[in-house]
C-alpha positions in Angstrom: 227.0 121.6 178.0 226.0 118.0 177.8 229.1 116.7 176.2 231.1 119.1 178.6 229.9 117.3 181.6 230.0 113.7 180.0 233.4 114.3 179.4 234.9 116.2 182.6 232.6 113.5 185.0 233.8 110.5 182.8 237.3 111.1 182.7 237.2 111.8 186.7 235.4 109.0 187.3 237.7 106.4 185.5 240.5 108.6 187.6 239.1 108.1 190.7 238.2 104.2 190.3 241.2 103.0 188.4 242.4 101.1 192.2 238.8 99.9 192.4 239.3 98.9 188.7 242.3 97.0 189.7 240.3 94.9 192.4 237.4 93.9 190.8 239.7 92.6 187.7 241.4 91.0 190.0 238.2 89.4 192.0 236.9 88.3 188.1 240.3 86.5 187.1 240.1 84.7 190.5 236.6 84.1 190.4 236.6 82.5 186.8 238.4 81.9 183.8 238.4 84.2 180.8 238.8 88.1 180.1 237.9 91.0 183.0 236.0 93.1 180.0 232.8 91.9 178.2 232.4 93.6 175.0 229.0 93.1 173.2 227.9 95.5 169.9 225.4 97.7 170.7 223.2 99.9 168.0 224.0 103.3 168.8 223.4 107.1 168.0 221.6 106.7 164.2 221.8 103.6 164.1 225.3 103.3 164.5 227.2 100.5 165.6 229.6 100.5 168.9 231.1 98.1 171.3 229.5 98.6 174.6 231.9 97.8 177.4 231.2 95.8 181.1 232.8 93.8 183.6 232.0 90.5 182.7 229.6 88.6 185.1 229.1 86.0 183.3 231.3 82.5 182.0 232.5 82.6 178.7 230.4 82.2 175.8 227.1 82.7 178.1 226.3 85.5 175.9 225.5 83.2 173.1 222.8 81.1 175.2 221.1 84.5 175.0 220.7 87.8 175.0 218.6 87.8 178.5 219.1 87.7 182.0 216.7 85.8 183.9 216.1 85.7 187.5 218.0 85.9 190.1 219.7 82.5 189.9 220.7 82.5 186.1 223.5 79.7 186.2 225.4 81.3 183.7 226.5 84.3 186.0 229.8 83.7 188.1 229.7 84.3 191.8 231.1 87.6 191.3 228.7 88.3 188.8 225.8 88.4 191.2 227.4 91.2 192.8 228.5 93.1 190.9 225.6 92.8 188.5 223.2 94.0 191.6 224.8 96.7 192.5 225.7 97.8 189.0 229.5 97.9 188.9 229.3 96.1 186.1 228.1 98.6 183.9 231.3 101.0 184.7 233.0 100.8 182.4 230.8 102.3 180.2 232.5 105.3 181.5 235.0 104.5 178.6 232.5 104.8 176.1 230.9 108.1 177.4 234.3 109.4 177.2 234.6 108.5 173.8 231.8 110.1 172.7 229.6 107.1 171.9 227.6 107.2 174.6 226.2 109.9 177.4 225.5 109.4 181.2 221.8 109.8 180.2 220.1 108.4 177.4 218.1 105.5 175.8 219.8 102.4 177.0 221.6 101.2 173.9 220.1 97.6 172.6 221.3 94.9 170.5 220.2 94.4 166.9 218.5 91.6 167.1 216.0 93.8 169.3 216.4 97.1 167.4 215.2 95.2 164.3 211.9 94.7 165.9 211.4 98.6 166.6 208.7 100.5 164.4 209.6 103.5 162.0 208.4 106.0 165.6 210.2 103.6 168.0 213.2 104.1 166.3 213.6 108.0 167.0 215.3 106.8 169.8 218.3 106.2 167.9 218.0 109.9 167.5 219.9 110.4 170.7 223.3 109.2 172.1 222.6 106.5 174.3 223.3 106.3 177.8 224.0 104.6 181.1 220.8 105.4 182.7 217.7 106.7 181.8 213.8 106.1 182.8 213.0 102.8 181.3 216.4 101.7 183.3 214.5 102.9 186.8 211.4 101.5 186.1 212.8 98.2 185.2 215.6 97.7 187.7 214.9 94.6 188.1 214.0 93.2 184.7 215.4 89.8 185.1 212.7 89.2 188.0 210.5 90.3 186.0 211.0 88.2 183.1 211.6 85.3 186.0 208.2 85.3 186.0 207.3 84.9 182.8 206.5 81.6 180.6 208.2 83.0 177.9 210.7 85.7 179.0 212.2 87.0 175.4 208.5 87.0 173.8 207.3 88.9 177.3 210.3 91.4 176.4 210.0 92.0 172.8 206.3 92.6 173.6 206.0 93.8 176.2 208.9 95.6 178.2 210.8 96.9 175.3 207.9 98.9 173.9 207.0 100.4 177.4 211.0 101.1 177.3 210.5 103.0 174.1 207.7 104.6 175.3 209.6 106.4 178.3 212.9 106.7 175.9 210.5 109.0 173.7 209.3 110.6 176.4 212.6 111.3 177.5 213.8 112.6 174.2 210.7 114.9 174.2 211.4 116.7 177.4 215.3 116.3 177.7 217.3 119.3 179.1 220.6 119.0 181.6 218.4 119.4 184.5 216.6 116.3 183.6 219.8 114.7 183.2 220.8 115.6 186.5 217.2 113.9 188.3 217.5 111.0 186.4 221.1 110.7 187.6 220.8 111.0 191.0 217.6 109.1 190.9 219.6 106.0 189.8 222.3 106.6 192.5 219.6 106.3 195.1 217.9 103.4 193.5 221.4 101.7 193.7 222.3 102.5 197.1 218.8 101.3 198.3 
C-alpha cells in the first residue's frame, strides 16, 4: 500500500509541477552560476547509499564548507536559496527519488555518513526503513538552522544533541508506523509549511 501511494502521488506530483519545475530552474540559473540540481549521497534503506536530489540553494562548492545550515543569514545560500529553502521547494525533487524507490514520502530523514557513522548499534535501526521526505524529527526541528544559530558550537550541539533526539522520534516512528500515520505526519508538514 505504501509503495502504491509513493508511487501514484510521486509520479503526479512531478506531472503536475513540471511548469513550476521550469521556473524555479530558471529563477536559479538567473540567480547564480552553476547547476539547478544539488545532488549530495545520502545513507539510505540498510545502509545503502543513494544520491539525494534538491534544488540547489546554495553557491557552488558551499557544501564543502560544511554539512550544516546555520541561521538565517548563512552567506553561502543564494538569494533564491532563502526562499525556496523556507518554504521547502527545495526539497522537491526528492519526488524523483520516492519514485525510484529509494526513498518514501514518510520516513527517517536520510543523513550523510559522516553523521550516520556516529549512530549506536540501536540508533541505527533506523536504517531499517526507507527514508523519507518528512517525518517527526523534520516537525519538531523546522527550523534547525535557528537553532543551531544559537549555539557556540552548532555541529558538536547537532551530533549531540539534535541528532539523537532525531533518532529518538525516528524509532518511535518505526515503532508505531502504519499508512494512517503516514497520512498525519503528511499533512502535518503541509500545514507547518503553509504557516
Amino acid at each position: 500500500m505504501k509503495r502504491i501511494f509513493d508511487i501514484f502521488f510521486s509520479a503526479t506530483g512531478l506531472v503536475f509541477l513540471f511548469i513550476p519545475f521550469l521556473i524555479v530552474a530558471l529563477w536559479i540559473k538567473t540567480d547564480s552560476k552553476g547547476a539547478v540540481f544539488f545532488k549530495q549521497k545520502r545513507i539510505g534503506l540498510n545502509a545503502n547509499p543513494f544520491y539525494i536530489y534538491k534544488f540547489r540553494t546554495m553557491f557552488v562548492d558551499s557544501d564543502k564548507k560544511g554539512h550544516l545550515t546555520v541561521g538565517q543569514k548563512d552567506n553561502r545560500i543564494t538569494k533564491a536559496g532563502f526562499f525556496l529553502r523556507k518554504y521547502k521547494i527545495d526539497e522537491l525533487p526528492q519526488l524523483i527519488n520516492i519514485l525510484l524507490g529509494e526513498m518514501s514520502f514518510v520516513g527517517p530523514r536520510p543523513e550523510v555518513e559522516k553523521y550516520v557513522n556516529y549512530y549506536n548499534e540501536s540508533q541505527r535501526q533506523v536504517l531499517s526503513v526507507k527514508p523519507g521526505l518528512t517525518d517527526f524529527a523534520s516537525l519538531m526541528y523546522f527550523d534547525e538552522n535557528r537553532i543551531l544559530e544559537s549555539k557556540e558550537n552548532p555541529e558538536e550541539a547537532y551530533i549531540k544533541e539534535i541528532m539523537p533526539h532525531k533518532l529518538k522520534l525516528n524509532l518511535e516512528y518505526i515503532q508505531q508506523q502504519s499508512f494512517l500515520l503516514d497520512l498525519k505526519i503528511i499533512f502535518r508538514t503541509l500545514l507547518r509549511i503553509a504557516g
